[in-house]
C-alpha positions in Angstrom: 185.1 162.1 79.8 181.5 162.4 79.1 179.1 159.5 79.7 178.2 158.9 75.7 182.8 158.8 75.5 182.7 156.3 77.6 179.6 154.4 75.9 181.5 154.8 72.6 185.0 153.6 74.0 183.1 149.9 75.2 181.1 149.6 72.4 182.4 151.2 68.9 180.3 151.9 66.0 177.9 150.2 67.7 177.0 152.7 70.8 174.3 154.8 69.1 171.9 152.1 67.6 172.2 150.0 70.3 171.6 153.2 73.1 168.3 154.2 70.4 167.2 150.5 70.9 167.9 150.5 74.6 165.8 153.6 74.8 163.3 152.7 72.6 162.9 149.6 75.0 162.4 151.3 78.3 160.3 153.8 76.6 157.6 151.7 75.0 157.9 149.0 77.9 157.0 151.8 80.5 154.1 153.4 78.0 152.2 149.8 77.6 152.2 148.8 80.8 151.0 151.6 82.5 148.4 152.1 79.4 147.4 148.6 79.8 147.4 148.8 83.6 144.9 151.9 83.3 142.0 149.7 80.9 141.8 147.4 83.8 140.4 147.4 87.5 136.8 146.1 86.5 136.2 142.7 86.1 132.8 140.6 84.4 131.2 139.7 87.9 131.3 143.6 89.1 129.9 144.1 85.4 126.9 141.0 85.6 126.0 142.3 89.2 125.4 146.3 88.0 123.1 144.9 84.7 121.2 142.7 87.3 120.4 146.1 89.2 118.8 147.7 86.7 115.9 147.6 84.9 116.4 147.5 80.7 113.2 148.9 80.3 113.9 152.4 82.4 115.3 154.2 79.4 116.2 157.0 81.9 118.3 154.8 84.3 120.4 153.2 81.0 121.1 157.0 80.0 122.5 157.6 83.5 123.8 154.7 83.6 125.6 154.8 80.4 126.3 158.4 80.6 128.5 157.1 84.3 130.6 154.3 82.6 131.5 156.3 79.8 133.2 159.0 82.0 135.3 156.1 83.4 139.1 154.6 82.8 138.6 150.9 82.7 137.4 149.8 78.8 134.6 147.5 80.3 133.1 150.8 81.6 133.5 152.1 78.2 132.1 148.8 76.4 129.0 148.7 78.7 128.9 152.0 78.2 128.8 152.0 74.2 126.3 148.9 73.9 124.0 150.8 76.4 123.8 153.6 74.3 123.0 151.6 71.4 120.2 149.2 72.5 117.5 150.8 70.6 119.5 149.4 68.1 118.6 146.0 66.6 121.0 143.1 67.8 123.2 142.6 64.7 123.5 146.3 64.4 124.8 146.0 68.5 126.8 143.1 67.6 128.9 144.7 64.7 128.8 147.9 66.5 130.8 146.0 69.5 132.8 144.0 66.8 134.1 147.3 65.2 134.7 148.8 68.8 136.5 145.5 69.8 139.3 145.6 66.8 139.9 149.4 67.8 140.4 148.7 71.2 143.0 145.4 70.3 144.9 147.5 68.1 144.9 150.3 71.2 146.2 147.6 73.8 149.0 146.1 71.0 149.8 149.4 70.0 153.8 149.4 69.9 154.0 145.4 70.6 155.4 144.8 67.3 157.8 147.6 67.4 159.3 146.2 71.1 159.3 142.5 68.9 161.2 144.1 66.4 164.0 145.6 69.1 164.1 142.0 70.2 164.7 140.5 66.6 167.6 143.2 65.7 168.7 144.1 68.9 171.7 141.0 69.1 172.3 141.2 65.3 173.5 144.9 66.1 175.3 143.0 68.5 176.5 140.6 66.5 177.6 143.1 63.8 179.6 145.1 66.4 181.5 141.8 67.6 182.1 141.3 63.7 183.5 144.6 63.5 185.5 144.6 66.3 187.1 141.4 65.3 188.0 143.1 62.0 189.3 146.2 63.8 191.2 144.1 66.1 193.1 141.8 63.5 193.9 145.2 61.4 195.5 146.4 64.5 197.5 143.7 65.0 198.3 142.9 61.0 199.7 146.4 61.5 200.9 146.1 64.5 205.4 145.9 64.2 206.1 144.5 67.8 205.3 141.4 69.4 201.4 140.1 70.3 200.1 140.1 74.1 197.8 138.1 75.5 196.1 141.8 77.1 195.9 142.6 73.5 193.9 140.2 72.2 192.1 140.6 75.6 191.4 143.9 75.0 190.2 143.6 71.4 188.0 140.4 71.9 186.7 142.1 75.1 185.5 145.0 73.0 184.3 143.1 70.5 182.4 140.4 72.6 180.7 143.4 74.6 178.5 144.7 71.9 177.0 141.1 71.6 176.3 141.0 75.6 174.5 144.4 75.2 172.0 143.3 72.3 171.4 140.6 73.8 171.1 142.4 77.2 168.5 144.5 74.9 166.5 142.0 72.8 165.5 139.9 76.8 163.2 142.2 78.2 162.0 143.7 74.7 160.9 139.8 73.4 159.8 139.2 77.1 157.7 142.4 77.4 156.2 141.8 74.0 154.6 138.6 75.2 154.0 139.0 78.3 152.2 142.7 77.7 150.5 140.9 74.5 149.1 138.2 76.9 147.7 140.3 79.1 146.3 142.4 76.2 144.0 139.2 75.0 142.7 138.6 78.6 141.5 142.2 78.7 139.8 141.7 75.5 138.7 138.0 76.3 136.8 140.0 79.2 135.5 142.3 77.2 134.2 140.2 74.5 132.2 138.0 76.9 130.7 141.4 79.0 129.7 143.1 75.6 127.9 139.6 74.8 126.6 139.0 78.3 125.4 143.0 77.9 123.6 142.2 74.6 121.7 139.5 75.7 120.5 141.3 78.4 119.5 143.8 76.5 117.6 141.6 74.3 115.6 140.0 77.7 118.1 137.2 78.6 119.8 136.8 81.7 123.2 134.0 81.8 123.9 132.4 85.1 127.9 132.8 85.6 127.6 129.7 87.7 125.9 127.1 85.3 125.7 128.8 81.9 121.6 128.3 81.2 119.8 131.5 79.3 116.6 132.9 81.5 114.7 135.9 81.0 116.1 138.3 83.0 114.9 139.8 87.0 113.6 143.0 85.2 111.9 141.5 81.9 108.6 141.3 81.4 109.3 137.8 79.8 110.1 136.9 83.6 106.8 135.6 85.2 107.9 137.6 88.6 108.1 140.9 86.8 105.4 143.4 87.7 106.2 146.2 85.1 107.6 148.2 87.8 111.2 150.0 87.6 113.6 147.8 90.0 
């Protein structure tokens, strides 16, 4: 007896949407996480301490500079990378230029999130409808049925029944639970990435934010800094 015999013996009608759904699961599970798992590695400190290196006026430095982080995994990289290569760009320009490159990037991260919701929702009503189904099957076997009524007979018809429920909702756990969880760790990424692409911008406009305190300063490499001396750091 093959393995999908078997599947279709403990579960009816039911085997093949809830083995598509099971699939689908593991499939898009496994494909976020490591997907999400790659855009990270690069957090806003590493970011604030390579701006504070260089000098926004050495146009040759930004290209190399920009021209590095581009060729890297992590989006930060890519972000810095982006808003680099568009600082000759006025500051609105930047800012809806990082606005449009933000939405892209949230709709990469929660690619398939509603699909693995969806899995979740329908997963223990295919359940639900197999237990219904069974039940039915069950009673027109034993409304058929000429001889007496076990107790292993009902056992065996409930127990067939009651299993597809236990398998949707076996399903639906780790789909709802990855959905959220993968989704929550979507938004921090882009929570990070928001605040570098702003903390980039300003510094490309001349401003410099202390992490620690939050005031706005001109920057170690502006000339608006009173310690600048027009030299390349």
């Amino acid at each position: 007896m093959t393995v999908i015999d078997n599947l279709t013996q403990q579960f009816g009608l039911m085997t093949w949407p809830l083995l598509i759904c099971s699939i689908l699961t593991v499939m898009i599970l496994v494909e976020r996480f490591i997907q999400v798992l790659l855009c990270t590695g690069v957090g806003k400190t590493k970011v604030t301490a390579l701006l504070d290196k260089q000098n926004r006026h050495d146009d040759r430095a930004l290209d190399q500079l920009a021209e590095q982080l581009k060729h890297q995994r992590p989006l930060l990289c890519k972000g810095i990378s982006m808003l680099i290569s568009h600082r000759h760009f006025t500051k609105p320009l930047r800012e809806d230029a990082a606005s449009i490159w933000l939405l892209q990037k949230r709709q990469q991260l929660r690619s398939g999130l509603r699909l693995l919701s969806l899995i979740g929702v329908i997963s223990p009503l295919l359940g639900l409808l197999g237990t219904v189904l069974g039940l039915i099957e069950m009673f027109k076997s034993i409304a058929l049925s000429t001889g007496s009524v076990t107790p292993s007979d009902l056992a065996d018809g409930l127990g067939l029944a009651m299993r597809t429920t236990a398998a949707g909702l076996i399903i639906a756990l780790p789909a709802i639970t990855g959905s959220q969880l993968l989704g929550l760790w979507a938004d921090s990424i882009m929570e990070t990435l928001e605040h570098s692409l702003n903390r980039c911008n300003l510094w490309l406009e001349g401003m410099n934010i202390d992490l620690g305190n939050g005031p706005v300063k001109p920057c170690d490499t502006c000339e608006e800094n009173p310690a600048y001396n027009g030299k390349s750091a």
